[in-house]
C-alpha positions as CSV (number, residue, x, y, z in Angstrom):
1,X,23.7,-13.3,8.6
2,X,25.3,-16.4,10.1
3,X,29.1,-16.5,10.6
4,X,29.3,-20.0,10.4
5,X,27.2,-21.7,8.0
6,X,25.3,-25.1,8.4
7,X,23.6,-26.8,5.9
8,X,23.3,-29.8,8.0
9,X,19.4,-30.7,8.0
10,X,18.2,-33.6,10.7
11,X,15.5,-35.6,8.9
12,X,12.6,-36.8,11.4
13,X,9.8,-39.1,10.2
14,X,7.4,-38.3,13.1
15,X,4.8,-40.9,11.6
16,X,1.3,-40.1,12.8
17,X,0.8,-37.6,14.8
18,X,-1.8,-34.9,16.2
19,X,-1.7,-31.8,15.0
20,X,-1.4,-30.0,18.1
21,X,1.5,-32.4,19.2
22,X,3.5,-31.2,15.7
23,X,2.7,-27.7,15.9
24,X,4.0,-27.5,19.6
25,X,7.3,-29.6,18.1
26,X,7.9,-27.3,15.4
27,X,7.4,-24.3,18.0
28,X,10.0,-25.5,20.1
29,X,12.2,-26.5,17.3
30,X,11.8,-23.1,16.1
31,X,12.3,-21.3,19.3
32,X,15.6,-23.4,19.4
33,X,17.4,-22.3,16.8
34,X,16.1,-18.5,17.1
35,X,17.7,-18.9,20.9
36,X,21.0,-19.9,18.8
37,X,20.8,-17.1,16.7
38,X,20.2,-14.0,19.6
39,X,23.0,-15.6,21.1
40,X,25.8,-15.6,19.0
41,X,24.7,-11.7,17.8
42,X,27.4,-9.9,20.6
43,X,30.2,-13.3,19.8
44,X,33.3,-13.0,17.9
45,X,32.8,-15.3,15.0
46,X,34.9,-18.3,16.4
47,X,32.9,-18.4,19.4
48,X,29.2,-18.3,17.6
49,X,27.4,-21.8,17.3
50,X,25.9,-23.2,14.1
51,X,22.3,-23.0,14.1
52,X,20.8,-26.7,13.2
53,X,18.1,-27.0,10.7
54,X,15.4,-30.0,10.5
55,X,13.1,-31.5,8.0
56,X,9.7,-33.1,9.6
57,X,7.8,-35.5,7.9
58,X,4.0,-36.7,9.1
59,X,0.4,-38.4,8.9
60,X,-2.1,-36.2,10.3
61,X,-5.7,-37.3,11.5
62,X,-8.4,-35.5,10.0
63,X,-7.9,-31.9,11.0
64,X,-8.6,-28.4,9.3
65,X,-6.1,-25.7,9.2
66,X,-7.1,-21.6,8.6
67,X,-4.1,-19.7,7.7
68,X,-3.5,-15.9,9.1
69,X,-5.2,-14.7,5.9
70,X,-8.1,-17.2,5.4
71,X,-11.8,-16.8,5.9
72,X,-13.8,-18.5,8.7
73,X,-16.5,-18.9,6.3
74,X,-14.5,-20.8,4.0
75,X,-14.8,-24.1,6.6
76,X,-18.6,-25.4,5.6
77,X,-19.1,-27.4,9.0
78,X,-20.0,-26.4,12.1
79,X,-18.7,-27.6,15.4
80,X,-21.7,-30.9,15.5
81,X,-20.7,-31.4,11.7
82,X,-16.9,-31.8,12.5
83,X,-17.6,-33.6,15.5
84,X,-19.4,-36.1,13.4
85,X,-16.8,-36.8,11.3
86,X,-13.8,-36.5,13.7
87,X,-11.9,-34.0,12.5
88,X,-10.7,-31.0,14.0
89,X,-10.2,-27.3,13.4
90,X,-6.9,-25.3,13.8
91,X,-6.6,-21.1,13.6
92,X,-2.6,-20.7,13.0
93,X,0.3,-18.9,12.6
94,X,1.0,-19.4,9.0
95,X,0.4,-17.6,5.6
96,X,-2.5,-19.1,3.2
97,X,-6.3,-19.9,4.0
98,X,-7.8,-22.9,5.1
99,X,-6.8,-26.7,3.9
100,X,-6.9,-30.4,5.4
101,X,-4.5,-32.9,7.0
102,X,-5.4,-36.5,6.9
103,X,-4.0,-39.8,6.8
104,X,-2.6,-41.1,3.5
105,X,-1.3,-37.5,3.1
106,X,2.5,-36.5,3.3
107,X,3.1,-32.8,5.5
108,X,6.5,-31.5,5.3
109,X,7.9,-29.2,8.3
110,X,10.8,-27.6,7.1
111,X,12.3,-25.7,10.2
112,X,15.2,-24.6,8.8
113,X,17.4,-21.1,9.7
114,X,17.7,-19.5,5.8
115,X,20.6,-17.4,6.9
116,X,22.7,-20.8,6.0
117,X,21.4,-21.1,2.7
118,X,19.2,-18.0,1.0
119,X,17.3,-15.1,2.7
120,X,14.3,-15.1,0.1
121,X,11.0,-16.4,1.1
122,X,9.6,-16.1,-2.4
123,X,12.4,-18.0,-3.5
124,X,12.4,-20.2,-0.6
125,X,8.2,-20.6,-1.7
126,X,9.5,-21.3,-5.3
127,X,12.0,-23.9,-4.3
128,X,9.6,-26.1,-2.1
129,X,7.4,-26.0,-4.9
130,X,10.4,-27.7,-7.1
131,X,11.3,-30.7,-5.3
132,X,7.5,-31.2,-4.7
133,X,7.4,-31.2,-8.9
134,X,10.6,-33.1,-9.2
135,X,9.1,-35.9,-7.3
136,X,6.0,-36.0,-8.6
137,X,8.3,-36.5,-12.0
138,X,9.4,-39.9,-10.8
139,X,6.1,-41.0,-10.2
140,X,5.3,-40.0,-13.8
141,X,2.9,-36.8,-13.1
142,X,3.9,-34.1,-15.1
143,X,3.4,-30.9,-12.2
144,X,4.1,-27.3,-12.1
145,X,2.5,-23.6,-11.2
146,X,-0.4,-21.7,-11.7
147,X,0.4,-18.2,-11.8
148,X,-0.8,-16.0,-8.6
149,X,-2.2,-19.6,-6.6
150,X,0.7,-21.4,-4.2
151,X,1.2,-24.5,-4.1
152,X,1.8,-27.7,-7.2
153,X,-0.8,-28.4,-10.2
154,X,-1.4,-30.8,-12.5
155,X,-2.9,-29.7,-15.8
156,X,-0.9,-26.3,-14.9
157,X,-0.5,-25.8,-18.5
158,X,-3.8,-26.0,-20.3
159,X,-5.9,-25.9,-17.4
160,X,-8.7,-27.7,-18.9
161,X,-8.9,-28.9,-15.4
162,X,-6.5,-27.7,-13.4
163,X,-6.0,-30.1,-10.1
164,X,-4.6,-29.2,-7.2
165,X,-2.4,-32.1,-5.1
166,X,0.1,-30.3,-3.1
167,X,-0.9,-27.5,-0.6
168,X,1.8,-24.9,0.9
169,X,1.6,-22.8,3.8
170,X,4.9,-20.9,5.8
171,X,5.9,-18.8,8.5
172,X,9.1,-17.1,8.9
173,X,10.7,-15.2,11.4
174,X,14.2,-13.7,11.9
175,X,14.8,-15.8,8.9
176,X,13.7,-19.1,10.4
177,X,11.0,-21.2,8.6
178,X,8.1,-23.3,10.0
179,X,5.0,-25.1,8.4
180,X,5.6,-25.9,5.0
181,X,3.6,-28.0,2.4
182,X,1.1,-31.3,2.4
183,X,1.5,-33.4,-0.5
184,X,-1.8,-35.4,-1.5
185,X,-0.5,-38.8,-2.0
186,X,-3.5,-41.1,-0.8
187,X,-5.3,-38.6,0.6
188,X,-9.3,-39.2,1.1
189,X,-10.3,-36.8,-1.4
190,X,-13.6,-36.4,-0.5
191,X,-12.8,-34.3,3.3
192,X,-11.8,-31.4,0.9
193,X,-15.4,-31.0,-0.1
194,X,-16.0,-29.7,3.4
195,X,-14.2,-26.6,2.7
196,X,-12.9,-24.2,0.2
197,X,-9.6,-25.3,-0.2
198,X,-6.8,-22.7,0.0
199,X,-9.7,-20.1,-0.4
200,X,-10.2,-21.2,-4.4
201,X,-13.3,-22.2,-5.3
202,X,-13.4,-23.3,-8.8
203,X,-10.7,-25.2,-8.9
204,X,-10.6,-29.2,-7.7
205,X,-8.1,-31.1,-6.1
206,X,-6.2,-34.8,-6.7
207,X,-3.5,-37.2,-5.2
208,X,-1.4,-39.2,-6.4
209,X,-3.4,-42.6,-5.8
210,X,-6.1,-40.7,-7.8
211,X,-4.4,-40.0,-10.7
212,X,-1.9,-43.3,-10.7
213,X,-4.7,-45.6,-9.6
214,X,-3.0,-47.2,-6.9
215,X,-1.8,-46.1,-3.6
216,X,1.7,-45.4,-2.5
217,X,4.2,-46.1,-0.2
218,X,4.1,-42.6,2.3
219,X,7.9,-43.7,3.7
220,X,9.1,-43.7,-0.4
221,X,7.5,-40.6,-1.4
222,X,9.3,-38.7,2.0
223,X,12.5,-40.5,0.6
224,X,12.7,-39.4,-3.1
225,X,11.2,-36.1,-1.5
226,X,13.9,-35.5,0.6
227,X,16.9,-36.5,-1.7
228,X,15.2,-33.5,-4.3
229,X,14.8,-30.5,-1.7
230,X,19.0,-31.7,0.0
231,X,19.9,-31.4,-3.9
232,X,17.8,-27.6,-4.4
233,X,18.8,-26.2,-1.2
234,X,21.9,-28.3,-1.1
235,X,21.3,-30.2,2.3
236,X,23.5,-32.4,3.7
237,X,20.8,-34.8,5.1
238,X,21.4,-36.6,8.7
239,X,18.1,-39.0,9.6
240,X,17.5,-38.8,12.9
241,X,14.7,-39.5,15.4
242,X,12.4,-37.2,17.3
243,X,14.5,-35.1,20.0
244,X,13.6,-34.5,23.5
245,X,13.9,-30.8,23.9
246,X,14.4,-28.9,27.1
């Protein structure tokens, strides 16, 4: 547990960017405030550092992504077949199965050190989850849970046809967080039917462009977004551009 808490969270709109180039970011974001942590374990409280915390937004290329517990199998291209339709293919370090990242959808890298707010992933899963519903909300999409499947729903209640639009995915270590959620907000629907999403196979999946009939602003949604997860986890929000690490 952190002497000193911060809830001070840097918000960085990366825009587009490769996955690989993200993933190595949040690494060495992550490795960051882990270095923090180690060293203030044999200081006296006053002379321990706060450990920061960030908030990543971005636009992904086509890409595929297999969680830790996902199945190969569950990505129905080959090599030639994702090749053709220039995407790539990802194994990494988080929870979940596989999913996709594309343009017109909205990923969310919350790197964040829990000691300064709650050490509970499932509540930490839970929380996500809310400010992913409240801002759905403003849009005017009624959202919430399926029991037993991660992640945000529409027609979570009768489940005539339960879609899913917002897909979630973590890691944490030592209490630090990394990966996080993608929010389909104009999304091209139709690279999803190259895999079995999240490992669920009778189950379909929206955006927000296909259920409101228009697109959306991407820079908006990470807004209203934002000002919902600073009011669950009680962030104190600083925007901030990309860092150049050492």
């Amino acid at each position: 547990m952190n002497s000193i808490i911060n809830k001070k969270t840097k918000v960085i709109n990366l825009g587009p960017m490769g996955y690989q180039q993200a993933w190595d970011y949040q690494e060495q974001l992550f490795a960051e405030i882990v270095a923090v942590k180690i060293a203030n374990r044999g200081l006296l409280p006053d002379q321990q550092l706060p450990t920061p915390n960030y908030l990543l937004f971005c636009e992904h290329p086509h890409v595929y992504t297999l969680g830790k517990s996902g199945k190969q199998d569950h990505l129905l291209l080959d090599e030639k077949q994702l090749n053709d339709i220039q995407a790539q293919f990802y194994k990494i370090n988080r929870g979940g199965d596989i999913t996709y990242h594309g343009p017109g959808q909205l990923v969310g890298y919350p790197i964040l050190d829990l000691d300064n707010f709650f050490t509970d992933i499932h509540r930490y899963m839970r929380t996500l989850e809310e400010g992913i519903i409240r801002t759905l909300a403003h849009f005017g999409l009624v959202a919430g849970r399926i029991d037993g499947l991660t992640g945000v729903w529409l027609d979570h209640e009768t489940l005539q046809n339960p879609r899913k639009i917002c897909a979630m995915g973590v890691k944490a270590s030592r209490w630090v967080t990394m990966h996080g959620f993608a929010l389909n907000v104009n999304t091209d629907l139709r690279f999803f039917g190259h895999i079995v999403p999240c490992g669920i196979d009778d189950k379909a999946v929206t955006s927000m462009q296909h259920e409101l009939g228009a697109p959306l602003d991407l820079a908006q949604v990470a807004d209203i977004l934002s000002k919902h997860l600073s009011e669950l986890f009680q962030l104190e929000l600083i925007h901030s551009e990309k860092e150049h690490l050492r």
